[in-house]
C-alpha positions in Angstrom: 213.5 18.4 47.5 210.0 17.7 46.1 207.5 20.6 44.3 205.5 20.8 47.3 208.3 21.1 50.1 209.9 23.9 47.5 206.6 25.2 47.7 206.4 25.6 51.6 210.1 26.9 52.3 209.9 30.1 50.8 206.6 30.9 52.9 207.9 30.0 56.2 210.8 31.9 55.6 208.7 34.8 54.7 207.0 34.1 57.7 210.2 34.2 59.8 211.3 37.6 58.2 207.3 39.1 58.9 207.6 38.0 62.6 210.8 39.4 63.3 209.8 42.8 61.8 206.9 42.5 64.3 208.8 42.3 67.0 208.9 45.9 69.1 212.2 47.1 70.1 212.8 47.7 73.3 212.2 51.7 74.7 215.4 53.6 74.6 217.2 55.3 77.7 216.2 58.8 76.1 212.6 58.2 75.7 212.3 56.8 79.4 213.9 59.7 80.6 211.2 61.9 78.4 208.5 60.0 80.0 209.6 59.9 83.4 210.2 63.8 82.6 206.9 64.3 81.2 205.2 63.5 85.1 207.0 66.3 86.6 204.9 69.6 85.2 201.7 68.2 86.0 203.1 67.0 89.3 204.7 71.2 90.1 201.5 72.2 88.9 199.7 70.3 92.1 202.6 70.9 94.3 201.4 74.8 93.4 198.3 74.4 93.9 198.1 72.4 96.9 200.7 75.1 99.1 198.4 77.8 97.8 195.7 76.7 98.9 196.8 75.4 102.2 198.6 79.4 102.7 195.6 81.2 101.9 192.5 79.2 103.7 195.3 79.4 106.9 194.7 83.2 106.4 190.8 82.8 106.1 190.0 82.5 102.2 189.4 80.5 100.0 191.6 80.0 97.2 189.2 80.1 94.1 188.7 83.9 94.9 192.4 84.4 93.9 192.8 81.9 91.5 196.5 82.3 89.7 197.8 80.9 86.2 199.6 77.8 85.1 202.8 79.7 84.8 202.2 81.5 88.5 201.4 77.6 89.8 204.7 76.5 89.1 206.8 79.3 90.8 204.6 78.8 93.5 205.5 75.0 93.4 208.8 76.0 93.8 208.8 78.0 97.0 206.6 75.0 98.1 209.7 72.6 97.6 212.9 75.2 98.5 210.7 75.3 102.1 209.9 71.6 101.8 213.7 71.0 101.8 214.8 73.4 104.3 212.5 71.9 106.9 213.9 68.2 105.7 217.1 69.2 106.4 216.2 71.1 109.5 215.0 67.4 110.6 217.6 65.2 109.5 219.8 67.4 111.7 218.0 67.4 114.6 216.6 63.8 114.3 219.1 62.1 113.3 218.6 59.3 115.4 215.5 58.4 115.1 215.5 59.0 111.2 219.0 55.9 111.3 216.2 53.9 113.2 213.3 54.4 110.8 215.7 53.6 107.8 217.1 50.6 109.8 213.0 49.2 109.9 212.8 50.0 106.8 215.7 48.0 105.6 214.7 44.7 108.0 211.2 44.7 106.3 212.6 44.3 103.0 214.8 41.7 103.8 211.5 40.1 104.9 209.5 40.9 102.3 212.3 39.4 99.9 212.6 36.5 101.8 209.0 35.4 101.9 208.9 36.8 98.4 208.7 33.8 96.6 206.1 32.1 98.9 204.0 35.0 98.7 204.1 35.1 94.4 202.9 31.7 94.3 199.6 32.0 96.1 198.7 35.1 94.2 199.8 33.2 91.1 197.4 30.6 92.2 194.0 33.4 91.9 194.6 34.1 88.0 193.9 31.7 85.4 193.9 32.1 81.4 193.1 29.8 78.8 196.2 30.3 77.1 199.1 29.6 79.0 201.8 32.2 77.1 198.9 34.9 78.1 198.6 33.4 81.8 202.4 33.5 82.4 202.7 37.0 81.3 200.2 38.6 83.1 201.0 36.6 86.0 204.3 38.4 86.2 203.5 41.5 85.2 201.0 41.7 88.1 203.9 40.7 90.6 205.7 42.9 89.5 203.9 45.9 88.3 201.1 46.0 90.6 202.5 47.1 94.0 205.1 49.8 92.7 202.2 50.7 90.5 199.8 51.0 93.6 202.8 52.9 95.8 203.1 55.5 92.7 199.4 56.3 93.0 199.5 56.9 96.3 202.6 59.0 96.1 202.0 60.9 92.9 198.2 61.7 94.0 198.3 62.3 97.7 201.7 62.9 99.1 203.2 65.6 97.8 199.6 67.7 97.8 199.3 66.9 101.2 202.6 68.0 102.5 202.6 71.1 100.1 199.2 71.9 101.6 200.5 71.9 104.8 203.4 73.7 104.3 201.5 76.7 102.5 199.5 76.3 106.4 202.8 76.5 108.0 204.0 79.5 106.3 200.9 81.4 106.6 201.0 81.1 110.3 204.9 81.8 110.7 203.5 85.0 109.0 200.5 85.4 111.9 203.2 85.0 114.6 205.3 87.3 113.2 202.4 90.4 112.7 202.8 93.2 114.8 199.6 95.1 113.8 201.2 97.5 111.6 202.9 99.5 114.3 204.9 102.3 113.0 208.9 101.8 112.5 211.5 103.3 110.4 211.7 102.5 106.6 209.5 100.4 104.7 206.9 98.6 106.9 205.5 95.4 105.7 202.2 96.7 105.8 200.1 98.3 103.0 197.3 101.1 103.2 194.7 100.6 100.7 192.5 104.1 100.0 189.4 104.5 98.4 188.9 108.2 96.8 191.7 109.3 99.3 189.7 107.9 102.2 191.8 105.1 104.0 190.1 102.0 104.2 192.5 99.4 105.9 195.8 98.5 106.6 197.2 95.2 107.0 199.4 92.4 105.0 198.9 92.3 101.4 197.8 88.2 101.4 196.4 87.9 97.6 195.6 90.1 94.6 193.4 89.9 91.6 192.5 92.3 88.6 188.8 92.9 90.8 189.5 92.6 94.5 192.4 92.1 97.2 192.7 90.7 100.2 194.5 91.7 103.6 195.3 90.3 107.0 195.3 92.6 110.1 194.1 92.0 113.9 190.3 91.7 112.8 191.4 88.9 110.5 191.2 88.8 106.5 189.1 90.9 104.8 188.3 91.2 100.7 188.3 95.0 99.2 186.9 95.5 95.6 189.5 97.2 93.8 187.5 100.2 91.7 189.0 102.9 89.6 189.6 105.1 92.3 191.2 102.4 94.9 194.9 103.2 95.6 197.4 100.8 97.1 200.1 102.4 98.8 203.0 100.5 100.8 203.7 102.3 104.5 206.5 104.2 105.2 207.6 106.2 108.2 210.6 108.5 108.0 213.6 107.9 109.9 213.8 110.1 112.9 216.4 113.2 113.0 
């Protein structure tokens, strides 16, 4: 071995050491689980929001006036989803058939779409061009591959479960309408409420939403807002049993 070539092989081996420190290692099962994880506060939070909103502008108001917390949001997310999956279920049983046949579709259009999937990379492959070809190749594949499950987890993340939270929070407001009586009396604890203003009664009706300054209730005239004041009282109705 010559000076020069004794020279050059310490470098390159220095080199091959740098490189191979370089290299990232791949993301652990435990920190995709974190980050997969880290999607689902945010996502209760909307689900909250969303079933909220829908349940209160059902009634007639708008949500802002009774805005809640963080903390209130996400126990409201979770009556959104314990009603979401009762009326799932209630649907699976008694569509059954037609939810085989939609899965069935389902099924025969990815067996097309995986069939014609190669055809269908190439002439998207064909629209991107880089200048360096280890550059092209990757992003090439990361676009067939990323972009449509990347698209679909928009869609879904932003739009879906809102949506169906928002009309669930509708749906349960008017299950509530149906079921009003207009306050007529009965034994025990009615599910109406009295609100009083100095003794004098102002209202009764469902209790639909509460703040620190006002409160709102539902009766046959519809929703109405009360300011709450020092001397308001709130007072649940009940009628004694009868002897």
């Amino acid at each position: 071995m010559t000076v020069k070539e004794s020279a050059i092989a310490p470098t390159q081996s220095s080199n091959t050491s740098d490189n191979q420190k370089q290299k990232k290692e791949p993301i652990s099962n435990g920190k995709m689980l974190l980050i997969i994880f880290s999607f689902i506060p945010p996502l209760c939070y909307l689900i909250g929001v969303a079933y909220y909103q829908g349940y209160l502008e059902k009634l007639g108001i708008h949500y802002e006036f009774f805005s809640k917390s963080t903390e209130e949001y996400l126990v409201i997310s979770y009556t959104s989803l314990v009603a979401q999956g009762l009326y799932i279920s209630k649907t699976i049983i008694e569509h059954g058939l037609v939810l085989s046949i939609v899965l069935l579709l389902c099924f025969i259009l990815y067996l097309i779409v995986d069939n014609y999937k190669a055809k269908l990379s190439g002439l998207i492959l064909n629209k991107f061009r880089f200048k360096r070809r280890h550059i092209d190749n990757f992003a090439k594949g990361y676009l067939i591959f990323s972009g449509p499950y990347l698209v679909a987890f928009a869609i879904f993340y932003l739009t879906l479960p809102a949506y169906i939270s928002y009309r669930t929070g509708m749906s349960a407001a008017l299950t509530q309408i149906e079921k009003f009586e207009d306050c007529k009396p009965k034994e025990g604890w009615n599910e109406c409420y009295e609100i009083k203003e100095g003794g004098k009664s102002l209202t009764k009706g469902l209790l639909i939403a509460r703040s620190d300054s006002s409160i709102a209730i539902y009766n046959e005239q519809g929703a109405t807002i009360h300011p709450l004041t020092s001397n308001t009282t709130i007072l649940r109705i009940y009628n004694k049993r009868k002897k």
